[in-house]
Structure formats: structure tokens, C-alpha cells
ROFIDO-22995 format. One record per atom (N, C-alpha, C): residue number from 1; chain; atom name; x, y, z. Coordinates in Angstrom, 2 decimals, m for minus. Example, Ala and Ser with C-alpha at 12.3 -4.5 7.8 and 13.67 -1.06 7.14 Angstrom:
<sezas>
@num->1&cadena->A&atomo->N&u->13.19&v->m5.69&w->7.80
@num->1&cadena->A&atomo->CA&u->12.30&v->m4.50&w->7.80
@num->1&cadena->A&atomo->C&u->13.20&v->m3.30&w->7.80
@num->2&cadena->A&atomo->N&u->12.85&v->m2.25&w->7.08
@num->2&cadena->A&atomo->CA&u->13.67&v->m1.06&w->7.14
@num->2&cadena->A&atomo->C&u->12.90&v->0.03&w->7.87
</sezas>
This chain:
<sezas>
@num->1&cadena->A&atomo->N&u->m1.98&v->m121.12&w->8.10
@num->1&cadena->A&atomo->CA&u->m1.03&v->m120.18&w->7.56
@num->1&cadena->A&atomo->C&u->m1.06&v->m120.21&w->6.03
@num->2&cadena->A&atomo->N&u->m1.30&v->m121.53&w->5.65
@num->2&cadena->A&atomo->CA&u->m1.47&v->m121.49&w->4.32
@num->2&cadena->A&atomo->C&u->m2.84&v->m120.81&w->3.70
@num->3&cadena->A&atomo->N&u->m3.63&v->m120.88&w->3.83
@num->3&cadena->A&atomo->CA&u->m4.93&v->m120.29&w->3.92
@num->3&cadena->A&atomo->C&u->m4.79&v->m118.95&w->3.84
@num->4&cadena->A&atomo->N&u->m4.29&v->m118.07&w->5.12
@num->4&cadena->A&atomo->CA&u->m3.84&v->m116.71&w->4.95
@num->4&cadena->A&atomo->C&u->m2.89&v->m116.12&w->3.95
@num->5&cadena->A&atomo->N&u->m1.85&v->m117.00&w->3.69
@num->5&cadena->A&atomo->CA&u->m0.82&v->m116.43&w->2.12
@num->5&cadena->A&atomo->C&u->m1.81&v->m116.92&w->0.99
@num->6&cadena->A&atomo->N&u->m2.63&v->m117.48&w->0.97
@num->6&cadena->A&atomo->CA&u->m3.47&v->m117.45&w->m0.16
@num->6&cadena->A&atomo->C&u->m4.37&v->m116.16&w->m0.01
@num->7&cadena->A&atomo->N&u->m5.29&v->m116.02&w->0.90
@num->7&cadena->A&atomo->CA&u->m5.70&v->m115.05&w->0.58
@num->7&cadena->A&atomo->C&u->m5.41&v->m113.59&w->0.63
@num->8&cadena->A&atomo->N&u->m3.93&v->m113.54&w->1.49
@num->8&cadena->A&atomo->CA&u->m3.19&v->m111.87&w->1.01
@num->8&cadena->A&atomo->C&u->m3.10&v->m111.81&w->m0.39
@num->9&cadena->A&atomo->N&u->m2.56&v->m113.11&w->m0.90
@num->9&cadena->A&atomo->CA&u->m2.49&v->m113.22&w->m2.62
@num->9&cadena->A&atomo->C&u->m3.65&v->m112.16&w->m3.30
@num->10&cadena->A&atomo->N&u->m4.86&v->m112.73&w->m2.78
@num->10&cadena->A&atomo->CA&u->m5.83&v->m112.25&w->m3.17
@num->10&cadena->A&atomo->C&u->m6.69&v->m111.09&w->m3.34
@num->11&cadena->A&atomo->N&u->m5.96&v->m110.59&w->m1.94
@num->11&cadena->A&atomo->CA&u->m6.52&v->m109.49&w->m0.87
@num->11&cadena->A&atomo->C&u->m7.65&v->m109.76&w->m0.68
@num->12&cadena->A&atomo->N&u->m7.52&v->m110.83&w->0.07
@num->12&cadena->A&atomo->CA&u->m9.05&v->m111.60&w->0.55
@num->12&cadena->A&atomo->C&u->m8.83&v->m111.26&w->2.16
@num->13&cadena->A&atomo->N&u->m9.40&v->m109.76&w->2.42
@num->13&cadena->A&atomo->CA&u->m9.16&v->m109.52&w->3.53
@num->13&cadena->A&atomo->C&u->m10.30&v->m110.22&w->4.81
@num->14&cadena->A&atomo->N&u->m11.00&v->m110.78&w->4.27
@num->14&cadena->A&atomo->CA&u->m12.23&v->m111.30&w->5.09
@num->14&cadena->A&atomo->C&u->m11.59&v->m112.31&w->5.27
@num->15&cadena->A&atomo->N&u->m10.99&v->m113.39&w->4.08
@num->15&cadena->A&atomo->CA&u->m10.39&v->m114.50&w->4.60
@num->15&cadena->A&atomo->C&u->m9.12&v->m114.73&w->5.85
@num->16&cadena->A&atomo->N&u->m8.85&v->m113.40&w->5.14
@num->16&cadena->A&atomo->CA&u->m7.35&v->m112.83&w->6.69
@num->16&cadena->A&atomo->C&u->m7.26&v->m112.67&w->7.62
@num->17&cadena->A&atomo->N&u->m8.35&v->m112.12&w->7.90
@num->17&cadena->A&atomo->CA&u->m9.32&v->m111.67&w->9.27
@num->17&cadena->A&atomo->C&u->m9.78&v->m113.10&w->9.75
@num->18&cadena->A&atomo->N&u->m10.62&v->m113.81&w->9.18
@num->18&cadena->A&atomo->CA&u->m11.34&v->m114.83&w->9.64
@num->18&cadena->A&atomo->C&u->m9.76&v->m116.26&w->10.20
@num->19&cadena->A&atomo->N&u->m9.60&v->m116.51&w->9.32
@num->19&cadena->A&atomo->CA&u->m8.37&v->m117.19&w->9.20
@num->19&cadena->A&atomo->C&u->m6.81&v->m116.67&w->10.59
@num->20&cadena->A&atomo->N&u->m6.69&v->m115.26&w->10.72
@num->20&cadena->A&atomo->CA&u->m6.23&v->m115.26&w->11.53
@num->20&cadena->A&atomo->C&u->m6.94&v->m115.03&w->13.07
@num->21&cadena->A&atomo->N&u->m8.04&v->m114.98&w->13.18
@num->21&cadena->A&atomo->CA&u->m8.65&v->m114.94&w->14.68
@num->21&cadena->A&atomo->C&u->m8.96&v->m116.47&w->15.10
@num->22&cadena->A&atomo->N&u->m8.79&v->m117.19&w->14.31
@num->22&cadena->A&atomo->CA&u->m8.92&v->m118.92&w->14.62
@num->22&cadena->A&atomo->C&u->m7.46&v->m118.66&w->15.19
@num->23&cadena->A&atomo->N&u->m6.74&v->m118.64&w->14.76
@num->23&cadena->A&atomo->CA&u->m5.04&v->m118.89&w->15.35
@num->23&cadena->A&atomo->C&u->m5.01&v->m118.22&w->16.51
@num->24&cadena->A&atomo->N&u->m5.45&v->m116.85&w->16.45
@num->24&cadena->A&atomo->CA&u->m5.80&v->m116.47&w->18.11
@num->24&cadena->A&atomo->C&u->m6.11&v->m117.07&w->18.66
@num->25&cadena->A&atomo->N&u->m7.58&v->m117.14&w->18.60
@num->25&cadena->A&atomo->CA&u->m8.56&v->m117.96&w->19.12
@num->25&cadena->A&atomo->C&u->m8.46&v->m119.61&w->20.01
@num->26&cadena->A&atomo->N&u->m7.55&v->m120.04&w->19.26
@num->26&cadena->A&atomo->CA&u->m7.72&v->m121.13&w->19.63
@num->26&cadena->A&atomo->C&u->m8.00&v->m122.00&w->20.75
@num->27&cadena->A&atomo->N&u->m8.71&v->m122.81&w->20.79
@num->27&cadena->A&atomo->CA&u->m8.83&v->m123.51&w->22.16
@num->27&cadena->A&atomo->C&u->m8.23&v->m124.27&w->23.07
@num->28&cadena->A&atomo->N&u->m8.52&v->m123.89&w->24.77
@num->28&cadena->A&atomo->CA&u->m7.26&v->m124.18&w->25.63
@num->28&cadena->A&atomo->C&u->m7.58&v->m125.70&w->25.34
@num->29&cadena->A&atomo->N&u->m5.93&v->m126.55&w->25.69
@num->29&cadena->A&atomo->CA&u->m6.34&v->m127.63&w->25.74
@num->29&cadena->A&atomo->C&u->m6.35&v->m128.02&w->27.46
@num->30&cadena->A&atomo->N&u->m7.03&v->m129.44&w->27.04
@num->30&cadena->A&atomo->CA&u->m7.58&v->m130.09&w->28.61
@num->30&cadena->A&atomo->C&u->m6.51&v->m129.84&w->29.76
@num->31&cadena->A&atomo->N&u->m7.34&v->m130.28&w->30.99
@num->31&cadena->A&atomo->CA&u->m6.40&v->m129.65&w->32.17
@num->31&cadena->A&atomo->C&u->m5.35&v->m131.03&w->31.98
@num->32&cadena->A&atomo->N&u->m6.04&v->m132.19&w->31.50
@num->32&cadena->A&atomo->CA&u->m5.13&v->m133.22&w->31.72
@num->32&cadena->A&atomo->C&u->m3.53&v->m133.50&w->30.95
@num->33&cadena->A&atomo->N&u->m4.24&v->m132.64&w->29.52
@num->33&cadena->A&atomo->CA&u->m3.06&v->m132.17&w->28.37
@num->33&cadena->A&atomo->C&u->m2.19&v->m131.15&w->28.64
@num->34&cadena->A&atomo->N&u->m2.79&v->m130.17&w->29.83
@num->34&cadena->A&atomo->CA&u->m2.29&v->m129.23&w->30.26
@num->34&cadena->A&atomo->C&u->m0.92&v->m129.53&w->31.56
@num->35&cadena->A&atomo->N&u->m1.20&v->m130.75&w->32.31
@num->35&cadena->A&atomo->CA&u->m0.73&v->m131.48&w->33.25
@num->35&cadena->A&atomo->C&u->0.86&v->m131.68&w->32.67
@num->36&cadena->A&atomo->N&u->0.38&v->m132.79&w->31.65
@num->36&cadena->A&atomo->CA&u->1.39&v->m133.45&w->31.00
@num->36&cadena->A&atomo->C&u->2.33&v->m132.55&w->30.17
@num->37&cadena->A&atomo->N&u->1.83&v->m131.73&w->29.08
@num->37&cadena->A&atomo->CA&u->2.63&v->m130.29&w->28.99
@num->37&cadena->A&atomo->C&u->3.81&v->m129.94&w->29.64
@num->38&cadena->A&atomo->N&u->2.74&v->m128.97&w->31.04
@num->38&cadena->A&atomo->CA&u->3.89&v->m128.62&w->31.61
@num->38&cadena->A&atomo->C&u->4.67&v->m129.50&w->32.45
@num->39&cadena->A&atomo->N&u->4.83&v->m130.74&w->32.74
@num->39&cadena->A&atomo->CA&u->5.79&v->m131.27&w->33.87
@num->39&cadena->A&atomo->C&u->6.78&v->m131.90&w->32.32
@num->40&cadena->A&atomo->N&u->6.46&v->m132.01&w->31.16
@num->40&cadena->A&atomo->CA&u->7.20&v->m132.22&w->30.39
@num->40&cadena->A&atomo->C&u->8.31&v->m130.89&w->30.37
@num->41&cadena->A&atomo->N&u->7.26&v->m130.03&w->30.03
@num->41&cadena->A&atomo->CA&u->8.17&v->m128.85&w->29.84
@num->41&cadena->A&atomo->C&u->9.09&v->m128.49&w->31.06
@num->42&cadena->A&atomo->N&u->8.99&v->m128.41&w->31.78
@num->42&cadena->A&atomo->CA&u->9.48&v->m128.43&w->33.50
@num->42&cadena->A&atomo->C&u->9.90&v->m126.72&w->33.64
@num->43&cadena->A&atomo->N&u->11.37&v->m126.56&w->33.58
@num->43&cadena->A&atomo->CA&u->11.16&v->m125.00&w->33.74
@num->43&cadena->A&atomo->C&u->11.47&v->m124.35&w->32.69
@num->44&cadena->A&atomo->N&u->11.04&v->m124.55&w->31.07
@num->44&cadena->A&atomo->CA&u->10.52&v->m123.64&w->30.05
@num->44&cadena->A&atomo->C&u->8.95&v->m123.92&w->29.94
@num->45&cadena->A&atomo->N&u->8.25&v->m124.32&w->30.77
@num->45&cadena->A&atomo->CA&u->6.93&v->m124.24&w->30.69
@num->45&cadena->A&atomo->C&u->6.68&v->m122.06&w->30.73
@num->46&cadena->A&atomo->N&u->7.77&v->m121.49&w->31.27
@num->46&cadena->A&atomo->CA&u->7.09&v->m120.23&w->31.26
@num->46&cadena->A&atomo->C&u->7.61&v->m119.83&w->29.84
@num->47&cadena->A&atomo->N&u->8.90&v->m119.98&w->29.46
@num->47&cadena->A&atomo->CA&u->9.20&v->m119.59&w->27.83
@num->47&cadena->A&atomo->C&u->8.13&v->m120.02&w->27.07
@num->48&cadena->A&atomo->N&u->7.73&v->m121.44&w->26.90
@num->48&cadena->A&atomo->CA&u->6.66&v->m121.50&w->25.76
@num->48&cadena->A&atomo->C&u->5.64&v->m120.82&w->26.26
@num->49&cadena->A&atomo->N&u->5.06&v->m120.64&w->27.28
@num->49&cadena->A&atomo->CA&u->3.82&v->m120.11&w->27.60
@num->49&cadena->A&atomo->C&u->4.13&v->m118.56&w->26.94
@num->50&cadena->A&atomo->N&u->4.80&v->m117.81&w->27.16
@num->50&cadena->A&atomo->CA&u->5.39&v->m116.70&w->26.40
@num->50&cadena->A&atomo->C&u->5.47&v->m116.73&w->25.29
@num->51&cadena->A&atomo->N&u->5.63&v->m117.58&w->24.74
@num->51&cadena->A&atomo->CA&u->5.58&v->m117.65&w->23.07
@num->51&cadena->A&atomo->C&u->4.63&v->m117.86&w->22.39
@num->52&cadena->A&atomo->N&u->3.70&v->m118.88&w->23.21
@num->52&cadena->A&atomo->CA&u->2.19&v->m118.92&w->22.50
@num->52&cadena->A&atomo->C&u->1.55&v->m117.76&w->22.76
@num->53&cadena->A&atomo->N&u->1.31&v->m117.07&w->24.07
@num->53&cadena->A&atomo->CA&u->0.82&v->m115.39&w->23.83
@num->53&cadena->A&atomo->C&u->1.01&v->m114.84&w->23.04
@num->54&cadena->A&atomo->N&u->2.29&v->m114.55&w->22.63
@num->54&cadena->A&atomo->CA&u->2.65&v->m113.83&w->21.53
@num->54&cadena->A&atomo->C&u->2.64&v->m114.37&w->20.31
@num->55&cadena->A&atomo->N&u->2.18&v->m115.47&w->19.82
@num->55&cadena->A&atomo->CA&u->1.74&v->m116.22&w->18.45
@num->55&cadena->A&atomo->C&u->0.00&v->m115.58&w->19.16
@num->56&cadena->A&atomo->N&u->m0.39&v->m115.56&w->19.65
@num->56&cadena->A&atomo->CA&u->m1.45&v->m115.38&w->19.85
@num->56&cadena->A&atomo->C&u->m2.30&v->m113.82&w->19.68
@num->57&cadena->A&atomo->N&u->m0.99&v->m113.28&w->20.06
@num->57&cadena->A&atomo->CA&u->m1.30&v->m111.72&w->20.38
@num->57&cadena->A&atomo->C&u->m0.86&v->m111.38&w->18.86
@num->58&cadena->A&atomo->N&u->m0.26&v->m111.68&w->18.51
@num->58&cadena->A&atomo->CA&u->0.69&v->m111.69&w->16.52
@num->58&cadena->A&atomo->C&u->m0.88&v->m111.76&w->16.08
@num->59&cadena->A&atomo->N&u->m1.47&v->m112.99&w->16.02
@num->59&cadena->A&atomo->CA&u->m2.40&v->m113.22&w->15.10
@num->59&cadena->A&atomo->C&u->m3.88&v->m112.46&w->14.65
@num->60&cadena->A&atomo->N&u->m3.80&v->m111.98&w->16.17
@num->60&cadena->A&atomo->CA&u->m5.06&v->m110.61&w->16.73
@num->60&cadena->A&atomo->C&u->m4.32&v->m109.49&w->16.04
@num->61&cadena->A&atomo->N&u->m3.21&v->m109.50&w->16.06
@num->61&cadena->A&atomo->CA&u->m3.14&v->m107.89&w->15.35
@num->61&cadena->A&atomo->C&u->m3.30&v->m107.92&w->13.57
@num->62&cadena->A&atomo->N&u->m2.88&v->m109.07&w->13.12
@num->62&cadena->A&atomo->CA&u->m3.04&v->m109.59&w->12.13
@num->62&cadena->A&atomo->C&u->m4.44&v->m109.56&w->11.40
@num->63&cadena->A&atomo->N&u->m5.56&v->m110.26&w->12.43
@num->63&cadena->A&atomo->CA&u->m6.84&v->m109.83&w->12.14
@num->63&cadena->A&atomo->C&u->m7.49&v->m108.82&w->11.89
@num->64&cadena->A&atomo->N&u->m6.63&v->m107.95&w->13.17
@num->64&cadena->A&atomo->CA&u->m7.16&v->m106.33&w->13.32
@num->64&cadena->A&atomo->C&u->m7.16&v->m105.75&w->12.07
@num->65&cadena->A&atomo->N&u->m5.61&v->m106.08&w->11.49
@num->65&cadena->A&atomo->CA&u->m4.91&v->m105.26&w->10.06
@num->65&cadena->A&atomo->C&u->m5.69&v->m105.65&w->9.64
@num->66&cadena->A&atomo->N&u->m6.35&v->m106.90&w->8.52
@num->66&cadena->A&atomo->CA&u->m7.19&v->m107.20&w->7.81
@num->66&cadena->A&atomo->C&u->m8.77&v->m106.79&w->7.84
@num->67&cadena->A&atomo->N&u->m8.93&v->m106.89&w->9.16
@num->67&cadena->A&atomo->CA&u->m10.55&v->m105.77&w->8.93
@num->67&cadena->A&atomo->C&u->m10.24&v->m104.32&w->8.33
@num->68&cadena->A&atomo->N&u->m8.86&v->m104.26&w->8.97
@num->68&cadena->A&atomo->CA&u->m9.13&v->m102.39&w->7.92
@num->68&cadena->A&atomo->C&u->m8.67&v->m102.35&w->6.67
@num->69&cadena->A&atomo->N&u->m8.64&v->m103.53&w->5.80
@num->69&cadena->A&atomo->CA&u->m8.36&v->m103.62&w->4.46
@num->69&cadena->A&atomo->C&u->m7.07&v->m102.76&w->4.38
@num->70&cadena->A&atomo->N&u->m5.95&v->m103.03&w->5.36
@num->70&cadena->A&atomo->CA&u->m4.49&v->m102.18&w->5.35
@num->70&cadena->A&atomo->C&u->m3.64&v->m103.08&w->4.09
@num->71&cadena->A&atomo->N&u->m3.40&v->m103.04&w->3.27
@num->71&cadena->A&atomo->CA&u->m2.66&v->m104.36&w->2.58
@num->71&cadena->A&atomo->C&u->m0.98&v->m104.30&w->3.29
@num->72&cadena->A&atomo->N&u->m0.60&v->m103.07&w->3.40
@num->72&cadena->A&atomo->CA&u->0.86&v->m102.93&w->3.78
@num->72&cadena->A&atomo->C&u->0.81&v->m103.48&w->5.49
@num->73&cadena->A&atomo->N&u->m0.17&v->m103.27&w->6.07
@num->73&cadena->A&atomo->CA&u->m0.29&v->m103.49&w->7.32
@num->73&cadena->A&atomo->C&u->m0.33&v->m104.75&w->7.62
@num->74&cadena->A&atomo->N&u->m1.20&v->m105.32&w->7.18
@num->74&cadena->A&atomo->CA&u->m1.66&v->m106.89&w->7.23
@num->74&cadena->A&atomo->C&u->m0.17&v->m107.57&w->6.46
@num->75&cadena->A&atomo->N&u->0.94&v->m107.38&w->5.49
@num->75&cadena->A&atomo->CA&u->1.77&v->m107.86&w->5.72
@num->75&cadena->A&atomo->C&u->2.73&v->m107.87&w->6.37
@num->76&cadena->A&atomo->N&u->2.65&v->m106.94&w->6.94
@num->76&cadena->A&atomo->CA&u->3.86&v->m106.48&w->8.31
@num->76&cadena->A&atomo->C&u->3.96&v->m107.17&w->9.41
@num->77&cadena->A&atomo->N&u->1.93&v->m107.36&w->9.93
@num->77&cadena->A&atomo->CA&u->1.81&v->m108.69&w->10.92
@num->77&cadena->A&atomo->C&u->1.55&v->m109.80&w->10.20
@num->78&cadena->A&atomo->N&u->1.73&v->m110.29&w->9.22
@num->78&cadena->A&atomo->CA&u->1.38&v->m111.71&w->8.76
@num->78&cadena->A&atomo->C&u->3.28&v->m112.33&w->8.94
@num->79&cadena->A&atomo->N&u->3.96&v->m110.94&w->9.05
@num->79&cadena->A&atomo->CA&u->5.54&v->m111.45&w->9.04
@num->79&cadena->A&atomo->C&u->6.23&v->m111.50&w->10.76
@num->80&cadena->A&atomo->N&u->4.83&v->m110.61&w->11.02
@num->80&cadena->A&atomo->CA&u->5.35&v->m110.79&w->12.85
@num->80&cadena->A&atomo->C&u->4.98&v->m112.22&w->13.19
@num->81&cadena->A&atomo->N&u->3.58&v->m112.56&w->12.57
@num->81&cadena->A&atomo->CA&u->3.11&v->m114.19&w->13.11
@num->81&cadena->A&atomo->C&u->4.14&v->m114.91&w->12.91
@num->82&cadena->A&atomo->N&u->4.50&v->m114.98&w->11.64
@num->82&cadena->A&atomo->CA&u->5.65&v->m116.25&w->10.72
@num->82&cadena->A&atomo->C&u->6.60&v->m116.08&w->11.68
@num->83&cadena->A&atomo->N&u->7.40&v->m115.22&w->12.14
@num->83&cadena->A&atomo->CA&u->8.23&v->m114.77&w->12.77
@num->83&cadena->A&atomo->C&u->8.12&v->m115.23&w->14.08
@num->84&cadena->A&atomo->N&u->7.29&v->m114.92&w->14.93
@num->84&cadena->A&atomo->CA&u->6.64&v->m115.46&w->16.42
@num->84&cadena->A&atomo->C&u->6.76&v->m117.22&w->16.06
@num->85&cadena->A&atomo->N&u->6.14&v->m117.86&w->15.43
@num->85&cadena->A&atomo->CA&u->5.81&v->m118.84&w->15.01
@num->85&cadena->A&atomo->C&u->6.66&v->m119.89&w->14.86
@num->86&cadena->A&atomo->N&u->7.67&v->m119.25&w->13.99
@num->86&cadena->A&atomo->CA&u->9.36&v->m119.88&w->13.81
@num->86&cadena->A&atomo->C&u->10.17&v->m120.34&w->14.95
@num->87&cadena->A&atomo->N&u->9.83&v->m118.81&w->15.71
@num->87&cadena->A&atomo->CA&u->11.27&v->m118.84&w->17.40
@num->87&cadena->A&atomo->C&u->10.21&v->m119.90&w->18.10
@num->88&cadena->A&atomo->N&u->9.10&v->m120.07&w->18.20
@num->88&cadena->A&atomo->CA&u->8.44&v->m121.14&w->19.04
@num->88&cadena->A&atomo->C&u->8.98&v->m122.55&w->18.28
@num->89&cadena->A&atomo->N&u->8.60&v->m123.06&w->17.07
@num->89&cadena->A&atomo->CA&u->9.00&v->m123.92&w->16.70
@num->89&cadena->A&atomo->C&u->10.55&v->m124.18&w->16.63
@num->90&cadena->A&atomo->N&u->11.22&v->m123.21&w->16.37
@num->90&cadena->A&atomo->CA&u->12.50&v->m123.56&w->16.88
@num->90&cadena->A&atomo->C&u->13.16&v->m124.59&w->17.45
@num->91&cadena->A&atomo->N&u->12.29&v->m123.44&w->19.25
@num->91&cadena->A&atomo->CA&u->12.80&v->m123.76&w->20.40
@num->91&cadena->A&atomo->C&u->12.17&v->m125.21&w->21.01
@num->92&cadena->A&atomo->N&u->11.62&v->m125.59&w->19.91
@num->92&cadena->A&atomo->CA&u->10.47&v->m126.45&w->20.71
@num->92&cadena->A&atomo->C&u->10.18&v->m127.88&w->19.71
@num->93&cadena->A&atomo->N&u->9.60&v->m127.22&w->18.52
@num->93&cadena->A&atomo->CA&u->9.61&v->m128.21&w->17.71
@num->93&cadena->A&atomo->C&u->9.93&v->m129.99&w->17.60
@num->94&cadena->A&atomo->N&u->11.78&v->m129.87&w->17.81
@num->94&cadena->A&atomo->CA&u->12.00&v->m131.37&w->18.10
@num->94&cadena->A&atomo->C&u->12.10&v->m131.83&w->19.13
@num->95&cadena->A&atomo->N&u->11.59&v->m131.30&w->20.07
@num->95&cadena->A&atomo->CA&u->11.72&v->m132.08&w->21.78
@num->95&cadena->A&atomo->C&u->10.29&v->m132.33&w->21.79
@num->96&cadena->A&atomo->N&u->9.23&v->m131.61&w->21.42
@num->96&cadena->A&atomo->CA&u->7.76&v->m131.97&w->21.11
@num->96&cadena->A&atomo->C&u->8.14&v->m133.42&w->20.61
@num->97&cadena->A&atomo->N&u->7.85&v->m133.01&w->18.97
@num->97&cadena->A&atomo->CA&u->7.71&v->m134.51&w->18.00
@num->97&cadena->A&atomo->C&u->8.48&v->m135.41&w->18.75
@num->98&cadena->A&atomo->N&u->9.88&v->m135.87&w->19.40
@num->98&cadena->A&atomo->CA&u->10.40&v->m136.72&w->19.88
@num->98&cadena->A&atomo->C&u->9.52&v->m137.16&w->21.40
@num->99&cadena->A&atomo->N&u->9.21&v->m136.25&w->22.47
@num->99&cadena->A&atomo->CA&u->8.34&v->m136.94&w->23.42
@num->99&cadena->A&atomo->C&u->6.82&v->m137.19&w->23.29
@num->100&cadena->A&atomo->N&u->6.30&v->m136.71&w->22.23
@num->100&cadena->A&atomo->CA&u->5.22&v->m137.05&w->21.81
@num->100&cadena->A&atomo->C&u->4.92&v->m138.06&w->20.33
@num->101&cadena->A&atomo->N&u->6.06&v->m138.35&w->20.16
@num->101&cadena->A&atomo->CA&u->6.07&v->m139.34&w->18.79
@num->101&cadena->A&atomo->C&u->4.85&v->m138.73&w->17.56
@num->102&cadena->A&atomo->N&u->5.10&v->m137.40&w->17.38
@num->102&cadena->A&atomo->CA&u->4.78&v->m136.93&w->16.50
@num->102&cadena->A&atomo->C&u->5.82&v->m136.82&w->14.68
@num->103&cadena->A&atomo->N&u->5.22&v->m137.13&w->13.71
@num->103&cadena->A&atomo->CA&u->6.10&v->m137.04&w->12.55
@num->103&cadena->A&atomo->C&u->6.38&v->m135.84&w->12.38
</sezas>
């Protein structure tokens, strides 16, 4: 995310593009990480799963904007990601770091 507010700075739309299809993109994790996940999560395993789509689906449109060199566009979804991004961490954030002893 930091990466991408640097290069809107810039209108480094290649970097915007590139930078946000990794956040799409990203890779599933293991079935075994996947296990532990959800029986942690128990029954908001479907809320977060809903929320990472849509951090996911945010970040693709984000990309999209930036291939067409939109500057007004590409900040509109760079504020839907932040936005998507936030209500996940929110909701989630300190029950993560606390059962996973993350700082």
C-alpha cells in the first residue's frame, strides 16, 4: 500500500497497476493454514472470506484504473481498497495478532 501512494504521488501508473494486481493476486495459503484459519475463525470464517474477495476484487479494479492512466479513477479505487482493507482489519485485526502471537 505504501508502494502504491508513492507512486499515485508520481503518477506512476505502471507502478499502480503492477503493485495493485500483487494484492489481488495473491497466493492461496496452504490447505493446512487454511484448516487452522477457518476452525479458528468458526462461524465468521464466511465474513472474512467476504472481505478478502472484496480486498481482492478492490485491488483488480484498482489495477484496471491504472492501466488506463485514469488519475481521478485510480484514486477513487485506491480509496475503495483502503476502505475494504480497514473494515477487514477492523473486524479482525486483534483476534488475529492475539491467537497467532503476531506484533
Amino acid at each position: 500500500m505504501q508502494t502504491i501512494t508513492g507512486a499515485i504521488a508520481l503518477e506512476d501508473w505502471a507502478v499502480v497497476s503492477k503493485s495493485a494486481a500483487l494484492i489481488s493476486a495473491q497466493p492461496d495459503i496452504s490447505a493446512k493454514e487454511k484448516t487452522r484459519l477457518v476452525t479458528f475463525l468458526g462461524e465468521k470464517a464466511p465474513i472474512f472470506h467476504a472481505m478478502d474477495a472484496a480486498n481482492h476484487t478492490a485491488a483488480q479494479t484498482l489495477s484496471d484504473a491504472a492501466l488506463m492512466d485514469d488519475g481521478p479513477l485510480v484514486i477513487t479505487a485506491f480509496a475503495n481498497l483502503q476502505s475494504s482493507c480497514l473494515a477487514c482489519h477492523q473486524q479482525f485485526r486483534a483476534e488475529f495478532r492475539q491467537q497467532f502471537n503476531r506484533p
